[in-house]
N, C-alpha and C positions, 0 to 999 in steps of 0.2 A: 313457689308462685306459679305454678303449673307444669315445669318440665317432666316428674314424674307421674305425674298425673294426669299429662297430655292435653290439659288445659292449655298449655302451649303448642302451639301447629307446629305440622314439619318444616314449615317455610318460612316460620318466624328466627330458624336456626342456619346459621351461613356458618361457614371458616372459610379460611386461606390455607392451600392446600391438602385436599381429603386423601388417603388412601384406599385403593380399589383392589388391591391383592395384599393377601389371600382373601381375605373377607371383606366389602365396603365396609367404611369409617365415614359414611356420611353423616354430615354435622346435627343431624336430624335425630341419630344415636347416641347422641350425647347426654343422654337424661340419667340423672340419679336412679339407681338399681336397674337399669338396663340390661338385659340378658343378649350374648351372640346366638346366633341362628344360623347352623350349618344350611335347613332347609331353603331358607332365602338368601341365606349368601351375606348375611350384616354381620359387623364385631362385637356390638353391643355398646359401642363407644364410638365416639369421635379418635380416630387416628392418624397421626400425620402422614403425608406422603414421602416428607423428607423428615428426620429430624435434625437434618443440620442447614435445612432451609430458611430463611431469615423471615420475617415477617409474619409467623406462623399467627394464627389465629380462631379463636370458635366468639362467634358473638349472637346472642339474644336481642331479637327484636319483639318489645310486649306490647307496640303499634300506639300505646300512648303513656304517658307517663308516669312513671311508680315510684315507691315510697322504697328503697330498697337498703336494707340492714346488713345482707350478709352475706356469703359464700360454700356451698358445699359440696365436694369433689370427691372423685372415685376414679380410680384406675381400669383396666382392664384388660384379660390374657397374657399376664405376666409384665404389662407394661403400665405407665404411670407416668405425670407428671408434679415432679416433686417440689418444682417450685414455678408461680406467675406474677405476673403484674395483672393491673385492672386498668380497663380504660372505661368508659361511659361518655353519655353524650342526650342530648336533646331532643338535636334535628338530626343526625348521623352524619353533620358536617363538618364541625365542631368538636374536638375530642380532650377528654380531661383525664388526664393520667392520676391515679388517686396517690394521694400523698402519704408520707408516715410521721404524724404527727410529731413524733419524739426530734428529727431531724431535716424534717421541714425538706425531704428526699424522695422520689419517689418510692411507692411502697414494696419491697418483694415479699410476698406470702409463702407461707411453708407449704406444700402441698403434701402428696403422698408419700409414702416410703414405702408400700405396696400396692397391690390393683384390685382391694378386695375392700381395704378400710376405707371407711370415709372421714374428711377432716374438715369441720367449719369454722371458720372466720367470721366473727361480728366487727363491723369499720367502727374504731374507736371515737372517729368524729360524731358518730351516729350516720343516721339513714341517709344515702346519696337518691335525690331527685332525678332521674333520669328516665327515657326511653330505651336507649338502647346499652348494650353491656357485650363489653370484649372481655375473655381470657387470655391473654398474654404470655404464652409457656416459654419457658427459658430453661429448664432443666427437667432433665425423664432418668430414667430410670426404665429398665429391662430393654435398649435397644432402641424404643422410640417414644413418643409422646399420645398415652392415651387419657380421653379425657369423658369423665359421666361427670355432669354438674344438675346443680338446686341450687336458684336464686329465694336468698330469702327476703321478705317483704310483703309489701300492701297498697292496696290503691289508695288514693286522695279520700276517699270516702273513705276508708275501713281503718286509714291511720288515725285521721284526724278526729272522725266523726265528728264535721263541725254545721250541719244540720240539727238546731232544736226541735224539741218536739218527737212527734213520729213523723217526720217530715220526710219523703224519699230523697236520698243520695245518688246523684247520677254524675261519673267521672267524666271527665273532656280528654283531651287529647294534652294538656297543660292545667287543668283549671276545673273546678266541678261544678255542679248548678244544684238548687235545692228546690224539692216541689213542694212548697208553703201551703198548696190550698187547701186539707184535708185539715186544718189545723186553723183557717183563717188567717192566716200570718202572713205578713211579710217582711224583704230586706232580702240579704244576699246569705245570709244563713236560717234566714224564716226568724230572727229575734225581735220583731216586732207584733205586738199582740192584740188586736184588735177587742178582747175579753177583758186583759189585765192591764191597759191602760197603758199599756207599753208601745203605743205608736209614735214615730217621729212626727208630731202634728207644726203645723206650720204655725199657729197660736196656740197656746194652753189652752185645749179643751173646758168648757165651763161642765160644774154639776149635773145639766140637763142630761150632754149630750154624751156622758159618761156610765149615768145612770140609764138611758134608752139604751144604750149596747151594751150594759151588764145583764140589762133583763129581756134584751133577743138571747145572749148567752146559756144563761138559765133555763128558758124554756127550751133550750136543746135545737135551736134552730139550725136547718144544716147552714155551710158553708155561703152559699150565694144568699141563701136568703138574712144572714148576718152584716154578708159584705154590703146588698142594697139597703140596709137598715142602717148600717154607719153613715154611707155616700149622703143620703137623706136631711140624716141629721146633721153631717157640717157642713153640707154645701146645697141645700133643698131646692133652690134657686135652678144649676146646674141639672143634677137628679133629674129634675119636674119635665126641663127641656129635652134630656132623653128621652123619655120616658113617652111625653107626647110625639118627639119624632118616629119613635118604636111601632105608638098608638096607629099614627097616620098612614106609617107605612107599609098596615098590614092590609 
């Protein structure tokens, strides 16, 4: 979901305690197949400053909230971390320790056993809803705790795809919106059809005014000019008085 890819910014990556010698382990290093760089002075990873420091941490911030399946980790420079917990969260105030279904316990994930393979985790409950996402290191391996990760996942739009139609997908910060107009449709997913007779009508449409919007339909009319040809026909009354206020007020 972007850490390799740098889809994700350097600033959307924090930890609790970075190490700055010999090489920085700034949190920002932390990506799946990351390379060190003697030239700049990085590890290639996130590394701790202590690893017998308590509250260790590297956490993703993807600034709104995603559809997230799974976990995948890398070691680096002969060090690793072989086993974490996961936290996630919301609003990043609120924090929810992810569970292990089998014993209804918090969960510890196997990680590494070197700093070169990579090991992914799919969450057995399926995809956790969140903004933001902690690794949790509890055990290393070579000395100290390093860490290359890939969050695996999707947004509200790409998981769900719950937009009918060719309808555009636009994700929120919690929530998505769909843009119905290129399709004439409306509702909160674009499933009501202005064409096919699929509108929430406040009465049962009679045959007139079913048959006048099948055949603006047919003759391929765009968008606006379908929707004033519906407005029209169930409410002409209303329409008329637009219409003249429009008139008058050009």
């Amino acid at each position: 979901m972007g850490l390799q890819s740098g889809t994700v910014r350097d600033d959307q990556l924090s930890a609790r305690c970075i190490s700055t010698s010999p090489l920085y382990g700034w949190a920002a290093q932390g990506r799946l197949h990351n390379s060190p760089s003697v030239t700049n002075a990085t590890a290639g990873a996130w590394v701790a400053c202590n690893p017998n420091r308590t509250g260790l941490f590297l956490q993703v911030d993807f600034l709104k909230v995603r559809n997230v399946s799974g976990l995948m980790t890398q070691g680096q420079d002969g060090m690793y971390t072989a086993s974490y917990q996961l936290l996630y969260s919301t609003d990043g105030q609120r924090w929810t320790l992810y569970q292990d279904e089998e014993n209804a316990s918090p969960k510890v994930f196997d990680g590494n056993t070197d700093d070169v393979g990579t090991v992914t985790h799919y969450f057995d409950s399926g995809p956790i809803t969140a903004r933001y996402f902690r690794i949790l290191p509890l055990t290393h391996g070579g000395g100290n705790f390093a860490l290359r990760l890939e969050v695996l996942g999707c947004a509200w739009c790409d998981a769900d795809r719950p937009c009918v139609g060719t309808a555009g997908c636009e994700d929120l910060v919690d929530d998505y919106v769909c843009d119905c107009r290129v399709d004439c449709r409306q509702g909160k997913n674009c499933q009501y059809d202005y064409c096919n007779g699929t509108m929430p009508w406040s009465t049962p449409p009679t045959t007139e005014m079913m048959t006048t919007v099948a055949k603006s339909c047919a003759n391929g009319l765009q968008p606006w000019e379908r929707a004033l040809i519906v407005i029209f026909t169930i409410c002409p009354l209303a329409a008329a008085a637009v219409l003249i206020t429009f008139l008058t007020q050009r």
